[in-house]
C-alpha positions in Angstrom: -252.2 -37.0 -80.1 -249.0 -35.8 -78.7 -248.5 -39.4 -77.0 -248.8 -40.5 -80.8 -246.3 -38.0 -82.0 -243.9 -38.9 -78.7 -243.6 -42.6 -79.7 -243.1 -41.8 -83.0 -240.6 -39.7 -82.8 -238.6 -42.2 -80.5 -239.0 -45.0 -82.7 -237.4 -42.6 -85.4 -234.7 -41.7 -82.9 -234.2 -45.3 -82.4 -234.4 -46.4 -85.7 -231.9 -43.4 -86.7 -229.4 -44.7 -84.2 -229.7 -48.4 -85.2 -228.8 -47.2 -88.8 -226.0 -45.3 -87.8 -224.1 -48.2 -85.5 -224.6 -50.3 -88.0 -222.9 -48.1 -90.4 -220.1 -47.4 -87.7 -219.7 -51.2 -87.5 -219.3 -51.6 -91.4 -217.3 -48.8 -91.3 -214.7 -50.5 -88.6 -214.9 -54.1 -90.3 -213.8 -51.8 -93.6 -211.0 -50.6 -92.0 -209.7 -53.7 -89.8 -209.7 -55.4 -93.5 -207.6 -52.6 -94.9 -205.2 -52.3 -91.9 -204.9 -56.4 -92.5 -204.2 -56.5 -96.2 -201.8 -53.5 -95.6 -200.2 -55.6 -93.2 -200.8 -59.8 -93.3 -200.2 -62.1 -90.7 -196.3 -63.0 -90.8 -196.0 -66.7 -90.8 -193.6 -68.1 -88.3 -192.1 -70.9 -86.6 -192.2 -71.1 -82.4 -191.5 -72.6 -79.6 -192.0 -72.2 -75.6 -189.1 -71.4 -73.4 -188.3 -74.9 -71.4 -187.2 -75.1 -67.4 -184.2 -78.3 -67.9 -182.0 -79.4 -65.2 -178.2 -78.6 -66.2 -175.2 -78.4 -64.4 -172.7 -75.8 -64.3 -170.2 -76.2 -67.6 -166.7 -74.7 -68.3 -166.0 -74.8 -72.2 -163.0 -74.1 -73.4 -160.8 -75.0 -77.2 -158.2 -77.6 -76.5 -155.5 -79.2 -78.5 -155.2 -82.7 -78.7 -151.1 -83.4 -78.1 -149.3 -86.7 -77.7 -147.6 -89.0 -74.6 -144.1 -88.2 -76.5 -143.6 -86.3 -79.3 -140.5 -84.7 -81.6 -139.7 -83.7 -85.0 -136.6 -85.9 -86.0 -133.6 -84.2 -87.7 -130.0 -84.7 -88.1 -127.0 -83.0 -85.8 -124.8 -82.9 -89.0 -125.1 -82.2 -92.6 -124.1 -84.7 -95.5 -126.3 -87.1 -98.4 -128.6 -89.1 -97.5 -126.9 -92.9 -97.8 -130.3 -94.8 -96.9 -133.4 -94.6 -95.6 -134.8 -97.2 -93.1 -138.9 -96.5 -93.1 -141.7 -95.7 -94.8 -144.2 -93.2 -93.8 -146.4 -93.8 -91.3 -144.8 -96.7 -90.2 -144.7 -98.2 -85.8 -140.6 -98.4 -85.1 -139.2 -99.4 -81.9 -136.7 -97.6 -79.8 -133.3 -97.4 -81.4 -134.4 -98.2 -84.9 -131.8 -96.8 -87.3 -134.4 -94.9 -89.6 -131.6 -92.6 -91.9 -128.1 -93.0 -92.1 -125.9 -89.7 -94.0 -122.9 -90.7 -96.3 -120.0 -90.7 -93.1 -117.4 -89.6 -95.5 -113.6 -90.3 -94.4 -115.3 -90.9 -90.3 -114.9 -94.7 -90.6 -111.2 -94.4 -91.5 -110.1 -91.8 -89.1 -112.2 -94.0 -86.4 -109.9 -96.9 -87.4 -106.9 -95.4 -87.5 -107.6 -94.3 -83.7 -108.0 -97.2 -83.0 -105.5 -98.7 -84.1 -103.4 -96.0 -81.9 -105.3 -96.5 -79.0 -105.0 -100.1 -78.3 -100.7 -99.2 -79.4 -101.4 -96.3 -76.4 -102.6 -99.2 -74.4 -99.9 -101.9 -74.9 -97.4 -99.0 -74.4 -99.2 -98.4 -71.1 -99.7 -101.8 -70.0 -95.6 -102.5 -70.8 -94.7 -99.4 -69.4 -96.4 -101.2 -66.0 -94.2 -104.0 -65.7 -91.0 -102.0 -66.4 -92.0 -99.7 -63.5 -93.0 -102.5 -61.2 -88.7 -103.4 -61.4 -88.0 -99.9 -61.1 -86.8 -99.4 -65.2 -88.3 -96.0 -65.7 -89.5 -93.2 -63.9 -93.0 -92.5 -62.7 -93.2 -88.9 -65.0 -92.7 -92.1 -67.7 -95.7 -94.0 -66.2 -98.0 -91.4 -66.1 -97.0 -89.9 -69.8 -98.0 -93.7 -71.5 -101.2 -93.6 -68.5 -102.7 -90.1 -70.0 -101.4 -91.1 -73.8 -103.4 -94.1 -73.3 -106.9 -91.5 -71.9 -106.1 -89.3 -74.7 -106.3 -92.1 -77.2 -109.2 -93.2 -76.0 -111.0 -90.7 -76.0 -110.1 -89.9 -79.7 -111.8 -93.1 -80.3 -115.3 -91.8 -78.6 -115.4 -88.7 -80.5 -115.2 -90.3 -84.1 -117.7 -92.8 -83.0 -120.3 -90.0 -81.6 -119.3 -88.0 -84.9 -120.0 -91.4 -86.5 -123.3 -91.7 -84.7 -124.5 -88.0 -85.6 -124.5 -89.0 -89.5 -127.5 -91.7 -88.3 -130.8 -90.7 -87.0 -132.1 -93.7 -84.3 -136.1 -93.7 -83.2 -135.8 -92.3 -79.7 -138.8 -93.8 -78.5 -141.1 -96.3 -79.6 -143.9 -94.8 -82.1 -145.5 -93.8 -85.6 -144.0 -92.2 -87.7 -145.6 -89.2 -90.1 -144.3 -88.4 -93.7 -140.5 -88.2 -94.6 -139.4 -85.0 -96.4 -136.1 -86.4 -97.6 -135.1 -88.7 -100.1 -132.0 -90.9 -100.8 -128.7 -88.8 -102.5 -130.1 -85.6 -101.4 -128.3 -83.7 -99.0 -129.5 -81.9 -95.7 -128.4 -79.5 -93.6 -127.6 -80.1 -89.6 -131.2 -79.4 -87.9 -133.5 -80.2 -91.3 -136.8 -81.6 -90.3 -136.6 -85.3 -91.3 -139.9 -87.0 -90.0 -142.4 -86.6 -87.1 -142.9 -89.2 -84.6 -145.1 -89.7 -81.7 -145.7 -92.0 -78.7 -149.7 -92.3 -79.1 -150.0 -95.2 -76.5 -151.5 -91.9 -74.5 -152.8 -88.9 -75.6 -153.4 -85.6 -73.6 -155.8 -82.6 -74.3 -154.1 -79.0 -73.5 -156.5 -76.2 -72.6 -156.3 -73.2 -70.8 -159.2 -71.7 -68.6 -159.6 -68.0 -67.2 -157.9 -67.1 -63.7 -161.8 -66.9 -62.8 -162.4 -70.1 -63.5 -158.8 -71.4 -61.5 -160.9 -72.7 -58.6 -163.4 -75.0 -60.9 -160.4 -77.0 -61.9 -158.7 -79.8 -59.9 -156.5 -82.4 -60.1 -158.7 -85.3 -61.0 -161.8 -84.0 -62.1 -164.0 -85.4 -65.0 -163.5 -83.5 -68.4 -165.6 -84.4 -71.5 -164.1 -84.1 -75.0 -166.6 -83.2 -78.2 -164.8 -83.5 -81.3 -166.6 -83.5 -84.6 -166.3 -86.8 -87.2 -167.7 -86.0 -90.0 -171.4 -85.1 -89.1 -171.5 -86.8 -86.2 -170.1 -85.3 -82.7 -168.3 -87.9 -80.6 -167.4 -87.5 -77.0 -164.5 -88.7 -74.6 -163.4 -89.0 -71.6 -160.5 -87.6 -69.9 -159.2 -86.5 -66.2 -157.6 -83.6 -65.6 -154.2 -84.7 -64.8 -152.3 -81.7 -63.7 -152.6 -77.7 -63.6 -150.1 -75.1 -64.5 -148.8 -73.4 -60.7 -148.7 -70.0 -62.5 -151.2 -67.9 -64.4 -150.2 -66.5 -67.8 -149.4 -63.1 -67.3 -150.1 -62.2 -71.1 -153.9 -63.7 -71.0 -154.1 -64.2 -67.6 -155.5 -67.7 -68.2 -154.2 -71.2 -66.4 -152.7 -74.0 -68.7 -154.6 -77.8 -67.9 -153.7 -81.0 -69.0 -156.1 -83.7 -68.9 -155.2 -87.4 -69.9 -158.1 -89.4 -72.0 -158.7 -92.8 -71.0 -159.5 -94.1 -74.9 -158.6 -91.9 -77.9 -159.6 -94.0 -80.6 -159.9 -91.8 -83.7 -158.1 -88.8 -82.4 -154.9 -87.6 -83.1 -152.4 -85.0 -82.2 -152.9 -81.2 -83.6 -156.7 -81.7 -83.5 -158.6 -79.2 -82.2 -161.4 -80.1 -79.6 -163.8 -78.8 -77.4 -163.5 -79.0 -73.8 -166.6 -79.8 -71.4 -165.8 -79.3 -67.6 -168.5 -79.4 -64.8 -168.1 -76.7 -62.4 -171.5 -76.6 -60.4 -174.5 -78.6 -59.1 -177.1 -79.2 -61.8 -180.2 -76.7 -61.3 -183.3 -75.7 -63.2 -182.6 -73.4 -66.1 -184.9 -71.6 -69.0 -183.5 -73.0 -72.1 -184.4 -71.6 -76.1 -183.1 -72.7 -79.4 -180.0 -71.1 -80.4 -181.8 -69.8 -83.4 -184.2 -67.8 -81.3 -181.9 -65.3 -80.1 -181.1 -62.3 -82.6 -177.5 -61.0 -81.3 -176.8 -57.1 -81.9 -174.4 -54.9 -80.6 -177.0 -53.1 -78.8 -178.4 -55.9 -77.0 -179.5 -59.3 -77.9 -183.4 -60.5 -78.0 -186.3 -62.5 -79.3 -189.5 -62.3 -80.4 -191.9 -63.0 -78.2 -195.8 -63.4 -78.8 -198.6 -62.7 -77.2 -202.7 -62.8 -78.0 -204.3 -60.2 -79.2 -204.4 -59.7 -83.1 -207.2 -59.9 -85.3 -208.9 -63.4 -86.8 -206.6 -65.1 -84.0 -203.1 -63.8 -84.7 -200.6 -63.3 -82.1 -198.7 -60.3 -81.7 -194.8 -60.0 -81.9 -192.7 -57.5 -79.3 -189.1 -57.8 -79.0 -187.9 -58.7 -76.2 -184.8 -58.1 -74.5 -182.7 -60.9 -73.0 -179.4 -61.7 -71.4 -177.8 -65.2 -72.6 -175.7 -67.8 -70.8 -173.9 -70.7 -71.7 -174.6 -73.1 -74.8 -175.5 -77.0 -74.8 -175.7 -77.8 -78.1 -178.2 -76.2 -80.2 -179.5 -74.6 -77.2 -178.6 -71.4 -74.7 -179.6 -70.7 -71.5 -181.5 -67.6 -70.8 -180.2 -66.0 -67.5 -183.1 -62.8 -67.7 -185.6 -61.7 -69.8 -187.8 -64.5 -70.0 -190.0 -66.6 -67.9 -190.7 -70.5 -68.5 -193.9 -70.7 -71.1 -193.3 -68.3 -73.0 -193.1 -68.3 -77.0 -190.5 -67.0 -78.8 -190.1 -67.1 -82.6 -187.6 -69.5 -83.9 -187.8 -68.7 -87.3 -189.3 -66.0 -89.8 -187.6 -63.4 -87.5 -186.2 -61.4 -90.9 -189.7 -60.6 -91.7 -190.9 -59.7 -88.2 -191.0 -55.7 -86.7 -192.2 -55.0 -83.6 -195.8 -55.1 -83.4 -196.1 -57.4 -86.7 -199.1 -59.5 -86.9 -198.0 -63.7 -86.9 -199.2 -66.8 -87.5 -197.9 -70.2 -86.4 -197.0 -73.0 -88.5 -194.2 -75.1 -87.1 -194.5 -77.7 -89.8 -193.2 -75.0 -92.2 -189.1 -74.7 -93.2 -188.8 -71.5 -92.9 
């Protein structure tokens, strides 16, 4: 009887404790479906941290500037008399392109003229009569130096004759004119722009770091936007300033582009210079990286949430240069992982995600 009332009581115990796991287990489903609507899944975009081969880069702003170059104005004032181009136009070297009203120059040059070749004859006769000993040689060298003096009378009208005319110095294009016919300009007034383009150069200036990556030679590429579309050229550099700049303590570099179709001078580019071997490097999407003050990072995610989420934890990394859309990650990640690209707003430490790449988020 008391073997009876032993097996009973076990198969109470058990049945007791069956009951009561059961309801534990209800009772943890409850609450892992309250802690999930409290919180959803956050639905994100990802991608795994790549190893790429890349070489060493120096980027720095340059400014595209031209073979020859200069703003065109005259050395005297007066009116405009005529104008000999139109904007934009190619001129050749010496090409009258504005001409100022000379005033009274083109008499006064005459009339020493006209006294300068009298200073001459006077000169020349005054020769013959000293060859037979009829004057003095104080008399010789008065008509000698009256004849110099005369002369040179004669140049200066002509170069103040020349300073009412503006002449292309070089052959070129020209840019707009900012003058017009009867109006009158001071000496020094900006007239038109024009510029040798037959070669164009690319002006930079790196850190006193970086002095040692750049040489006299060395392959530069040039990324300049057109449009929505980003183009690339080719330069060399062609020479290096021999001083540093003692305000920015940066080097100035010239480099020469062998074709600059579609460029011109004042445009701002971006200068590409290799300064090491390539090597293997962990590489993100730009987007990935949330930059603060404190520290930059990204969200990385890991198993381990309920009905097959992934779970987000910031993590901290240091960044390195950029290739396009993409930055190099110098610590903080390891090749493999994924990081959230976006839906990063929404996401706090510890956040429950879900993956769906095909998604704009």
């Amino acid at each position: 009887m008391k073997k009876v009332f032993f097996l009973l009581g076990i198969v109470v115990v058990l049945l007791f404790g069956g009951v009561y796991g059961w309801y534990q287990w209800r009772q943890g489903q409850l609450h892992a479906r309250l802690a999930a609507a409290a919180n959803p899944a956050v639905t994100v975009s990802a991608t795994r941290v790549q190893s790429q081969s890349m070489a060493g880069e120096l980027t720095a702003v340059g400014e595209i500037v031209p073979q020859q170059g200069a703003v065109l104005s005259p050395q005297t004032g007066g009116v405009v008399q005529r104008i000999g181009f139109h904007s934009g136009a190619t001129v050749q070297k010496g090409q009258l392109l504005l001409s100022l009203d000379p005033g009274a120059l083109p008499g006064q040059l005459q009339a020493a003229q006209a006294q300068a070749a009298l200073a001459r004859v006077d000169y020349q006769r005054a020769e013959k009569v000293f060859a037979i000993h009829g004057i003095s040689t104080a008399a010789l060298d008065k008509a000698r130096y009256g004849a110099s003096a005369a002369q040179a009378q004669v140049t200066a009208l002509q170069g103040s004759l020349a300073d009412t005319q503006i002449r292309a110095p070089f052959a070129g294009v020209l840019g707009l004119r900012t003058v017009n016919p009867g109006e009158y300009i001071h000496a020094g007034m900006p007239v038109v722009h024009i510029e040798n383009l037959q070669q164009l150069y690319a002006d930079f200036t790196v850190p006193q770091r970086d002095v040692q990556a750049v040489q006299v030679g060395a392959p530069v590429r040039i990324d300049v936007h057109n449009g929505d579309t980003l183009r690339h050229y080719h330069a060399k550099v062609q020479a290096v300033a021999s001083h540093v700049d003692a305000q920015n303590r940066a080097v100035s570099v010239r480099a020469l582009l062998d074709a600059a179709q579609g460029l011109k001078p004042g445009m701002f580019v971006r200068i590409v210079l290799k300064k090491e071997a390539p090597s293997a490097r962990l590489m993100i999407p730009m987007v990935a990286v949330s930059f603060n003050t404190y520290g930059d990072f990204v969200y990385v995610l890991t198993p381990g949430g309920p009905d097959k989420t992934l779970i987000a934890k910031e993590q901290p990394v240091t960044t390195g240069m950029q290739r396009g859309n993409e930055v190099v990650i110098r610590s903080g990640l390891k090749a493999g992982d994924l990081v959230v690209t976006a839906g990063q707003v929404k996401l706090h430490n510890g956040d429950h995600v879900r993956i769906n790449n095909a998604v704009h988020l």
